[in-house]
C-alpha positions as CSV (number, residue, x, y, z in Angstrom):
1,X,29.3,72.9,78.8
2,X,32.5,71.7,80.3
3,X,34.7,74.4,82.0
4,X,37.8,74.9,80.4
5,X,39.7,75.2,83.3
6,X,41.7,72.1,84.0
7,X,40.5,70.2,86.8
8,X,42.6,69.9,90.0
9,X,40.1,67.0,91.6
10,X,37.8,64.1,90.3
11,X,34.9,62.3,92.3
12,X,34.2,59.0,91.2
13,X,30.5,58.9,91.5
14,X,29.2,56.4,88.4
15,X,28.9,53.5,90.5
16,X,25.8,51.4,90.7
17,X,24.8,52.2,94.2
18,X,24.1,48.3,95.1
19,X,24.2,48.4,98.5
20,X,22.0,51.2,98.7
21,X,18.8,48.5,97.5
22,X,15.3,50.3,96.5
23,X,17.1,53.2,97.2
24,X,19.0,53.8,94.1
25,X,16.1,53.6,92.1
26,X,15.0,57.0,93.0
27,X,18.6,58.5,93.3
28,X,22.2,57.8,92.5
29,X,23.7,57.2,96.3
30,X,26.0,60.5,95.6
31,X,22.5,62.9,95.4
32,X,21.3,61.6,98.2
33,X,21.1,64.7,100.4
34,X,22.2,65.6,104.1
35,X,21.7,68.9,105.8
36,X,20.4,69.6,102.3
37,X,23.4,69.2,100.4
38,X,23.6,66.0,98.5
39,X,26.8,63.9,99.8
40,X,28.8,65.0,96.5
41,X,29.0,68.0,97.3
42,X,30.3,67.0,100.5
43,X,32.9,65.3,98.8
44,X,33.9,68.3,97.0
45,X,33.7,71.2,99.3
46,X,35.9,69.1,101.2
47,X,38.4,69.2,98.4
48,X,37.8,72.4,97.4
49,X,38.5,73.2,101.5
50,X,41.9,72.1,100.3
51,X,42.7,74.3,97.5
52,X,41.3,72.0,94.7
53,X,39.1,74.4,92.7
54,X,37.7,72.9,89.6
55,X,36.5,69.7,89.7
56,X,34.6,66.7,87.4
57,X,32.9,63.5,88.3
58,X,31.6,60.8,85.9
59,X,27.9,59.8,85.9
60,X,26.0,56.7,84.8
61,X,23.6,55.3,86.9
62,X,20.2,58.0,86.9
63,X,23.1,60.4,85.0
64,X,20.4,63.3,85.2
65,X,19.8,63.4,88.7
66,X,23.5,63.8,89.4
67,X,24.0,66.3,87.1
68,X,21.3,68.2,89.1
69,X,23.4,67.3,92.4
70,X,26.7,68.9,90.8
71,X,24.6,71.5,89.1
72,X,27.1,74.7,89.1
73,X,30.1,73.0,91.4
74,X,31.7,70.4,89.2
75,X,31.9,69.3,85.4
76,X,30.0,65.9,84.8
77,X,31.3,63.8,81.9
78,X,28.3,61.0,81.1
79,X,29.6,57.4,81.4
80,X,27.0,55.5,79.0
81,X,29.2,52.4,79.2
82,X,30.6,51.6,82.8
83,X,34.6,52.2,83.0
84,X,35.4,50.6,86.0
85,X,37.2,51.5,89.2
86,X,39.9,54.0,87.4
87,X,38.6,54.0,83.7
88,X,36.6,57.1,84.3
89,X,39.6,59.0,85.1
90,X,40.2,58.9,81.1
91,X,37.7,62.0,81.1
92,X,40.1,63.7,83.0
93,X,42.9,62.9,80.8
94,X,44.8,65.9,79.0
95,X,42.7,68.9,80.9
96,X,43.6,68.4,84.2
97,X,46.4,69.3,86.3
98,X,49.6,67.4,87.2
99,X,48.5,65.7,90.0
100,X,45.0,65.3,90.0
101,X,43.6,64.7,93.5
102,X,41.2,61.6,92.9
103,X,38.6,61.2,94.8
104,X,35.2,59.3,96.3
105,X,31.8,60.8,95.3
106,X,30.0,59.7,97.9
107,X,32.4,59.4,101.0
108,X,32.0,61.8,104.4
109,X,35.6,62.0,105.5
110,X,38.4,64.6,106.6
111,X,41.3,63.4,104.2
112,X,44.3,65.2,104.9
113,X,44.6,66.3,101.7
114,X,47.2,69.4,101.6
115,X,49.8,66.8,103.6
116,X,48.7,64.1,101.6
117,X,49.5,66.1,98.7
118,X,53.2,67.6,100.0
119,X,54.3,64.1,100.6
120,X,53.6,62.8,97.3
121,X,55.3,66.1,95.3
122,X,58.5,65.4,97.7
123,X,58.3,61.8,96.6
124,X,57.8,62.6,93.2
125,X,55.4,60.0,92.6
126,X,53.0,59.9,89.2
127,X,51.0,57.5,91.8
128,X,50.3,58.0,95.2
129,X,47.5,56.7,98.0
130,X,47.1,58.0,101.0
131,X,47.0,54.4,103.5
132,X,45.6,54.1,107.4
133,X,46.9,51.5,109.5
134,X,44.9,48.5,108.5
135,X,41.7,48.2,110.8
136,X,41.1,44.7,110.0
137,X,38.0,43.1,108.4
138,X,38.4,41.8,105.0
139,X,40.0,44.6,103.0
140,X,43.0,43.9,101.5
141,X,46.1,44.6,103.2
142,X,48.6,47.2,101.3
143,X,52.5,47.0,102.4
144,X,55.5,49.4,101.6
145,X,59.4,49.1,101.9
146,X,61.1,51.3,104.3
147,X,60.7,54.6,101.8
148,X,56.9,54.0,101.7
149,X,56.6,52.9,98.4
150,X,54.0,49.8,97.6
151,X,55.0,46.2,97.8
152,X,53.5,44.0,94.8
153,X,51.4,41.6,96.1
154,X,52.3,38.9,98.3
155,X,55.0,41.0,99.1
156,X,55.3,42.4,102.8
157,X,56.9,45.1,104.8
158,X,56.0,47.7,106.3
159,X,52.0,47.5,107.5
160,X,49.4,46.2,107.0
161,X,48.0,49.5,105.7
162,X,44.6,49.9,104.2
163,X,44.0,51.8,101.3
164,X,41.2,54.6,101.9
165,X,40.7,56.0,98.0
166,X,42.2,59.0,98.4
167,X,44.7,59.1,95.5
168,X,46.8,61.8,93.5
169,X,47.6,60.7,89.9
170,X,50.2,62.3,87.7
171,X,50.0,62.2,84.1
172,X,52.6,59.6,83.3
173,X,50.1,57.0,85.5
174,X,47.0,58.5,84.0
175,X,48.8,58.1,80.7
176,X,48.8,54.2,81.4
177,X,45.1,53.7,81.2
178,X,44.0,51.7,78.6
179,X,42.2,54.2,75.5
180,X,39.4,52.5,75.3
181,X,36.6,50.3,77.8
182,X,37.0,49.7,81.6
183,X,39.9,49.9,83.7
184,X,41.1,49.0,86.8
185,X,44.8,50.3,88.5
186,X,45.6,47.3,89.9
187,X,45.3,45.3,86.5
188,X,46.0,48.0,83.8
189,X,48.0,50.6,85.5
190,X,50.1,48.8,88.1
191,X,52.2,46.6,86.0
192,X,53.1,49.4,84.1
193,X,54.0,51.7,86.6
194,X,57.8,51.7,87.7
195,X,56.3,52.1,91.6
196,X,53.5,54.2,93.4
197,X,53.8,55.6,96.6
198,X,51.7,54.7,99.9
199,X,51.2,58.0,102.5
200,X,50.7,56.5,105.8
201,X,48.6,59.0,107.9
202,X,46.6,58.6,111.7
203,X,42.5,57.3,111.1
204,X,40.6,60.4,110.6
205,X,37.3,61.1,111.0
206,X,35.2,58.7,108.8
207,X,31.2,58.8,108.1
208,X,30.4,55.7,106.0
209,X,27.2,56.2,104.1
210,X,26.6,53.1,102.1
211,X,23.6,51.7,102.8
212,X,20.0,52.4,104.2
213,X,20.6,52.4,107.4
214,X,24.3,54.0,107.0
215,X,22.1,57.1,105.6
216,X,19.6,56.9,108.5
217,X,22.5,57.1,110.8
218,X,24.1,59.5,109.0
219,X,20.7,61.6,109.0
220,X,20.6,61.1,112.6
221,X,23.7,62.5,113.3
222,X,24.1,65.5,111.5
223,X,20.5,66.6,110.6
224,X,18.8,65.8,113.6
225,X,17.0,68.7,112.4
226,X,16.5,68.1,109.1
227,X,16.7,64.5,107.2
228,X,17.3,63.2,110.7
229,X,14.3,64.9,112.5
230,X,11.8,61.1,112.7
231,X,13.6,58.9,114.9
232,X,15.3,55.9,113.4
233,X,14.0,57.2,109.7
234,X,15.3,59.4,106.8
235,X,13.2,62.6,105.4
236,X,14.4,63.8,102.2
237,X,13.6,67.8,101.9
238,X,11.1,67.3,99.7
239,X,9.0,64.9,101.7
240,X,6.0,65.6,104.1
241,X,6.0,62.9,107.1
242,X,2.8,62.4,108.7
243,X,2.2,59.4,110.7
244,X,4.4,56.9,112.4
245,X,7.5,55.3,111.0
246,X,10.2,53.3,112.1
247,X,12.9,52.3,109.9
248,X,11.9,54.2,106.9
249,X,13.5,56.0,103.9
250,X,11.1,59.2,103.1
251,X,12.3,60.0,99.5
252,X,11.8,62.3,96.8
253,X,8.4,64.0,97.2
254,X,6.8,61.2,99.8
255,X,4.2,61.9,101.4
256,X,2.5,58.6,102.5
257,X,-1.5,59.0,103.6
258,X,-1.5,60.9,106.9
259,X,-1.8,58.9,110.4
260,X,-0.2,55.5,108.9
261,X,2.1,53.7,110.7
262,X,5.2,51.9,109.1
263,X,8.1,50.3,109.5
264,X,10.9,49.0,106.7
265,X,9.7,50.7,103.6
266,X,11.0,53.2,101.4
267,X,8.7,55.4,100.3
268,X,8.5,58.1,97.0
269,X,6.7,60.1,94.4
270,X,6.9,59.3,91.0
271,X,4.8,60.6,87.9
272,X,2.2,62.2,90.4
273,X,1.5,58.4,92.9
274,X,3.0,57.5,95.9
275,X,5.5,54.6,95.7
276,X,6.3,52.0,98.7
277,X,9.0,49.5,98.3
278,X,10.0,47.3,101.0
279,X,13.6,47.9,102.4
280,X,15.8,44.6,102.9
């Protein structure tokens, strides 16, 4: 059941996982685990960290195995039909508090939440995201006037920022999004918005964890010991390496035959067989 305390924070974690290849055919990329904790749970300890308490996340893609990630820790509200970038924020609509701290699902990063969130009470913004000086690349640039709220588009000012996903929403913005199907801010909440604020703060510490060999990396440096401890390969905790590998994803229950050596391949149990798929 739902809690019925209102929720201070929400993780976006009903993506598709695309990036993630074979991968997200055995997991959603949020259960994914590191040190054994999957990475949304990372997400929200770290908001919890910073005084957010009770928090939700939307699942669609391999819904079950998320809800077994966020088993006891946050509220998951089932997505059946894909919402969009800010249409799964409706479950959060009219039970959570004024502002809700919004969220990636599946992001390892040190967001300066409690100044984050300061700024954007003394603003008194219904919108606010929390911007890094634009590190280039081909992310869209965000620019504010001199009191730091956002330039519409092809607009320019102060900047280039970038926008990092961190957000607060009040309840007059999450008010704006439309009742029914997907939505997305820039295109249904936006134009109806008077203005939204843009909280410039220093690049902090940032582990990307998007792909294969993101989570290999990722594995590498903080569970050298664990998911990290074959060279150049992932282990999941449930997996029983024995041979050679390089470049491998060890999933859910893998155990490929002892003393084989490979290279590029994910490998995991399913319904009592060993499954190999080829990693791009």
């Amino acid at each position: 059941m739902p809690s019925l305390k209102p929720l201070d924070g929400f993780l976006l974690a009903a993506g598709l996982g695309t990036r993630m290849g074979p991968l997200s055919q055995v997991l959603p990329k949020p259960a994914w685990p590191l040190v054994g904790k999957p990475l949304l749970l990372w997400s929200g300890d770290q908001l919890k960290a910073a005084g957010f308490k009770t928090l939700g996340c939307n699942a669609h893609h391999l819904a079950e195995a998320l809800r077994e990630a966020a088993a006891g820790h946050l509220t998951v509200f089932d997505e059946p039909e894909l919402l969009g970038s800010a249409g799964g924020l409706r479950h959060a609509r009219g039970r959570c508090a004024d502002p809700l701290a919004v969220w990636n699902g599946d992001a390892l990063a040190e967001v300066p939440w409690v100044a984050f969130l300061e700024s954007h009470r003394r603003c008194g913004a219904q919108l606010s995201w929390l911007l890094v000086p634009h590190p280039g690349g081909p992310w869209n640039p965000v620019w504010t006037d001199d009191e730091g709220w956002i330039l519409p588009p092809g607009e320019t000012g102060r900047g280039p920022y970038h926008f990092t996903g961190a957000a607060f929403w009040g309840a007059e913005a999450l008010a704006l999004l439309p009742d029914q199907g997907p939505a997305d801010t820039k295109r249904d909440v936006l134009p109806r918005l008077r203005r939204h604020l843009g909280v410039v703060v220093e690049p902090f510490p940032w582990l990307e964890v998007g792909t294969p060999d993101q989570l290999i990396s990722a594995a590498a440096r903080l569970g050298p010991q664990a998911e990290g401890r074959v060279p150049g390969c992932y282990v999941h905790p449930s997996a029983h390496p024995s041979g050679t590998f390089q470049r491998c994803i060890l999933g859910p229950g893998a155990a490929p035959p002892p003393g084989m050596p490979d290279q590029n391949a994910l490998w995991f149990a399913e319904h009592g067989r060993q499954v190999r798929l080829a990693l791009p």
